[in-house]
C-alpha positions in Angstrom: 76.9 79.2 113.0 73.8 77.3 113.1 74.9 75.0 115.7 74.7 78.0 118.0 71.5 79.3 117.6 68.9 79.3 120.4 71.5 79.4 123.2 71.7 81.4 126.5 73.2 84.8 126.4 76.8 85.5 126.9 78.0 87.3 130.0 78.9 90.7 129.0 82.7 91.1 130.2 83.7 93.5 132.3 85.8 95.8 129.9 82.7 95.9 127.9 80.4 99.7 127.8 76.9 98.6 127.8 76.1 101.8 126.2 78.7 101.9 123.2 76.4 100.9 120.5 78.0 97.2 119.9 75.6 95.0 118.5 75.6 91.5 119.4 75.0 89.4 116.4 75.8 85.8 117.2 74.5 83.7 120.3 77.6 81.6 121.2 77.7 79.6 124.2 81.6 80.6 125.2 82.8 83.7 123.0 80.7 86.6 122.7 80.7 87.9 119.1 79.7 92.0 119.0 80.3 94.8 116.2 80.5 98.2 116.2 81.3 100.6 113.0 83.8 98.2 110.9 85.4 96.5 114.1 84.4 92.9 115.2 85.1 92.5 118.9 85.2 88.3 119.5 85.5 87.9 123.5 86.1 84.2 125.5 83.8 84.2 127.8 84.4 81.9 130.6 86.0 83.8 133.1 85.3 81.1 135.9 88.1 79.0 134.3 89.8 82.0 133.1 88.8 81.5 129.9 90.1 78.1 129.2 89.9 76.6 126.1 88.1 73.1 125.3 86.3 72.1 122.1 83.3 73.7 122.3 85.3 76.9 122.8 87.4 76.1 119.9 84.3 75.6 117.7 82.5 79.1 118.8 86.1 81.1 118.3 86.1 79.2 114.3 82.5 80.5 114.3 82.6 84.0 115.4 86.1 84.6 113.3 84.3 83.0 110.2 81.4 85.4 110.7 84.2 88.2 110.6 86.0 87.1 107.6 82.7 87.0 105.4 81.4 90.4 106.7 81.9 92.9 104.3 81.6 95.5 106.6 84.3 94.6 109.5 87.9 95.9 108.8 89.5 94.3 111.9 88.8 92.2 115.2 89.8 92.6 118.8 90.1 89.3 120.8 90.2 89.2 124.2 89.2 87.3 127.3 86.3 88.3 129.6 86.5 89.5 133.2 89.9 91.3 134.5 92.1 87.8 135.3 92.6 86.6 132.1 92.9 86.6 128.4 92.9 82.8 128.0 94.9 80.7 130.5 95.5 77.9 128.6 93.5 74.8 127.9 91.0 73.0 129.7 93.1 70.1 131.6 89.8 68.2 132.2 89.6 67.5 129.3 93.0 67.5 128.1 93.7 65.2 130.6 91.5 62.4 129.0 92.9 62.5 125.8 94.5 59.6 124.1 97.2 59.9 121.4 95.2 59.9 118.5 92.2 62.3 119.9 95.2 64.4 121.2 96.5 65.0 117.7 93.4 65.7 116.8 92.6 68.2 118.8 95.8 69.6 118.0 95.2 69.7 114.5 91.6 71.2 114.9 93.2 74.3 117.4 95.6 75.1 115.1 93.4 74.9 112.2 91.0 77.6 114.1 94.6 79.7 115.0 95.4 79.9 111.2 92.2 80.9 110.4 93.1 83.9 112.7 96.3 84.5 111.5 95.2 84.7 107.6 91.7 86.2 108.2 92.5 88.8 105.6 92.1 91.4 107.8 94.3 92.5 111.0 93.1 90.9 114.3 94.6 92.6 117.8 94.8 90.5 120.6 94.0 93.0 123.7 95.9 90.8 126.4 94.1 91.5 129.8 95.7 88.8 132.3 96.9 85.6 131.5 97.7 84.1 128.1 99.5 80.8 128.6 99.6 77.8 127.2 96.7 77.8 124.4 96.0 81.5 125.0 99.8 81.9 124.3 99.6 80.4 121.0 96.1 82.0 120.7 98.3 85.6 121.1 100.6 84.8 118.6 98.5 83.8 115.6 96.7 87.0 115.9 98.4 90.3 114.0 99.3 92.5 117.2 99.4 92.2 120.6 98.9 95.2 123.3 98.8 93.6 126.8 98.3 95.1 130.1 101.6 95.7 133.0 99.6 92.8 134.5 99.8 90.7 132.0 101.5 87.0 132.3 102.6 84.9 129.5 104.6 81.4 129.0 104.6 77.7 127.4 104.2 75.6 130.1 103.0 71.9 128.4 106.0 70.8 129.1 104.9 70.9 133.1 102.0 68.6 131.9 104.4 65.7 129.8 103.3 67.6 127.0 104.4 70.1 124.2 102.7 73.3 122.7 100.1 72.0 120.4 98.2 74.7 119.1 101.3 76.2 117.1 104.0 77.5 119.5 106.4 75.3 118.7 106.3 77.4 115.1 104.8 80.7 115.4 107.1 81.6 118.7 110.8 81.0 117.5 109.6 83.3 114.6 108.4 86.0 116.5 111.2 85.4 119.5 113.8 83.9 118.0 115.1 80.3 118.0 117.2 80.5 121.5 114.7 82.9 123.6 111.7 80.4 122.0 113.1 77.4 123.5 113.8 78.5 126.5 110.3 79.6 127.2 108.8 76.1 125.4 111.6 73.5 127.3 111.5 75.5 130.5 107.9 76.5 130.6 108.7 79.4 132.4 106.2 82.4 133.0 107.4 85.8 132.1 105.9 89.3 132.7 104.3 91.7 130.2 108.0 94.1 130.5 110.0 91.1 129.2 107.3 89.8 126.9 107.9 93.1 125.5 111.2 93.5 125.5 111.5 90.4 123.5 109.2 90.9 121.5 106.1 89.0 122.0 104.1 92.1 122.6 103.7 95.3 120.2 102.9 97.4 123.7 102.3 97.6 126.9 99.1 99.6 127.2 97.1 100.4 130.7 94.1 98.1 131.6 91.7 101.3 131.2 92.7 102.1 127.8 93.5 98.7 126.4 90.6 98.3 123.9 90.7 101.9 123.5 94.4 101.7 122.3 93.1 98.3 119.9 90.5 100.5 118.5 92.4 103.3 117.9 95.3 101.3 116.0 92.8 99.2 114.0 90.9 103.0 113.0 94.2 104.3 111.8 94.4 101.1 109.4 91.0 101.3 108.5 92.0 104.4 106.6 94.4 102.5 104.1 93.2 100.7 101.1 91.3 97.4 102.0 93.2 95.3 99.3 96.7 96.5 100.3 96.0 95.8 103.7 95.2 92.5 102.5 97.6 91.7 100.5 100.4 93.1 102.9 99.2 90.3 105.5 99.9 87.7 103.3 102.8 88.3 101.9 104.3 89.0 105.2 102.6 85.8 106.4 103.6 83.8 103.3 106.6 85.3 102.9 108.4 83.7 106.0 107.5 80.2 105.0 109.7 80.8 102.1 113.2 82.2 100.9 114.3 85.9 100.9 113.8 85.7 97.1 110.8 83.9 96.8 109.1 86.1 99.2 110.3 88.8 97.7 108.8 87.0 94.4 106.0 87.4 96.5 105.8 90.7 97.3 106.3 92.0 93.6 103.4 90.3 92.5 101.4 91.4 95.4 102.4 94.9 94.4 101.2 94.2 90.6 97.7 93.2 91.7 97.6 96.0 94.3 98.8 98.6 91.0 96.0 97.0 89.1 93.2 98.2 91.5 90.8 101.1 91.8 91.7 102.6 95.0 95.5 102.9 94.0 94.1 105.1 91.0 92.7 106.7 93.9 95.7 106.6 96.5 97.9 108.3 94.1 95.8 110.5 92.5 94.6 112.2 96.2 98.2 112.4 97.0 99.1 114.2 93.9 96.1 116.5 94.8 97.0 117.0 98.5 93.6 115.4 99.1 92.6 112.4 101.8 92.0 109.1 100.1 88.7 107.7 99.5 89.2 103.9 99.4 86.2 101.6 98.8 88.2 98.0 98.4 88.1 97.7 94.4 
């Protein structure tokens, strides 16, 4: 986080109110890092290269989604790309295309240790899909907890087209969203599809209109903000853990999970405002 101190401003995206009381609180050279209430909103902000990703944009997205995970205060993130074209198109060939085998690796390695920092941040992340998300921003999509895109919205795989495979993840994270068959075809074909049949197979949650897309984020990430903090928690990673084992040992898993979560104040509380046809105070504890 020090390493970004002391740098130019961020362009403001375009989907972004100037008068919505976000706070920007980290100076990033290529993601804009802004909080309002208990919702982080981390934007890529390069929309000359549609938001491509190279290392120093890996580095800033660790930094602002580090900043997120250690603050108390923030009970979800929206990710998204800035300007209307984009949500990340993919990597930054330049630089890709210098890469040797061993650098390649890795940068593969570092990318996918910044996209599983995403996907077990503890807390839900929305990716609010506003143009393209290929390549890099495909695999960017999937390691984040839901995905609303707009009827613009493009997706696909397509490393293949560049003697290469997805690096940052795909390979993994899409067969078990997708399915094995529907995966491969996207990853071996490298194929583009549309935000209707990303949705219909299930790579996006919905299909939300441009105008209301971080509206829509917001409004899903309020409604879990009303849940108890530790549940929400511990329901990420056992849905996360749980598919990198057995049936049984997720469900293993999930029991013990459900022991801690009976352990805790705010299910004293949960149960005892339900009893009482009361709403739930939760305070994490």
């Amino acid at each position: 986080m020090d390493r970004a101190r002391g740098r130019g401003r961020a362009q403001l995206p375009k989907h972004v109110n100037r008068h919505d009381q976000r706070k920007t609180l980290m100076n990033l050279e290529n993601v804009l890092y802004e909080k309002k209430g208990a919702i982080a909103y981390v934007t890529l902000n390069r929309p000359k290269v549609l938001n491509a990703l190279n290392t120093p944009t890996w580095s800033d997205l660790a930094a602002a989604f580090r900043e997120a995970r250690d603050d108390a205060e923030v009970r979800g993130v929206i990710l998204t790309g800035a300007g209307d074209r984009a949500f990340i198109a993919g990597a930054d060939i330049g630089e890709l295309a210098h890469l040797g085998a061993f650098d390649a690796e890795q940068s593969s390695r570092f990318g996918q240790g910044v996209l599983d920092l995403i996907e077990n941040l503890g807390k839900p992340v929305i990716a609010a899909i506003n143009g393209f998300a290929l390549g890099g921003g495909c695999e960017t999509a999937l390691a984040c907890t839901l995905r609303l895109a707009t009827p613009t919205s493009k997706f696909g795989q397509p490393e293949v087209k560049l003697g290469l495979l997805p690096g940052g993840g795909g390979t993994q994270r899409l067969p078990r969203l997708v399915g094995k068959g529907r995966a491969l075809q996207l990853i071996l074909s490298g194929e583009t599809i549309d935000a209707a049949e990303a949705h219909r197979i299930g790579l996006v949650t919905e299909i939300v209109p441009a105008a209301d897309l971080i509206a829509r984020a917001e409004a899903i990430l309020a409604q879990i903000a009303g849940n108890a903090p530790i549940a929400v928690k511990l329901a990420l990673e056992a849905v996360n853990k749980g598919l990198e084992t057995s049936q049984v040992e997720g469900c293993a898993l999930e029991a013990a999970y459900f022991g801690l979560c009976a352990a805790t104040e705010d299910k004293r509380e949960g149960t005892a405002a339900f009893l009482a046809k009361r709403a739930p105070q939760f305070h994490g504890r």
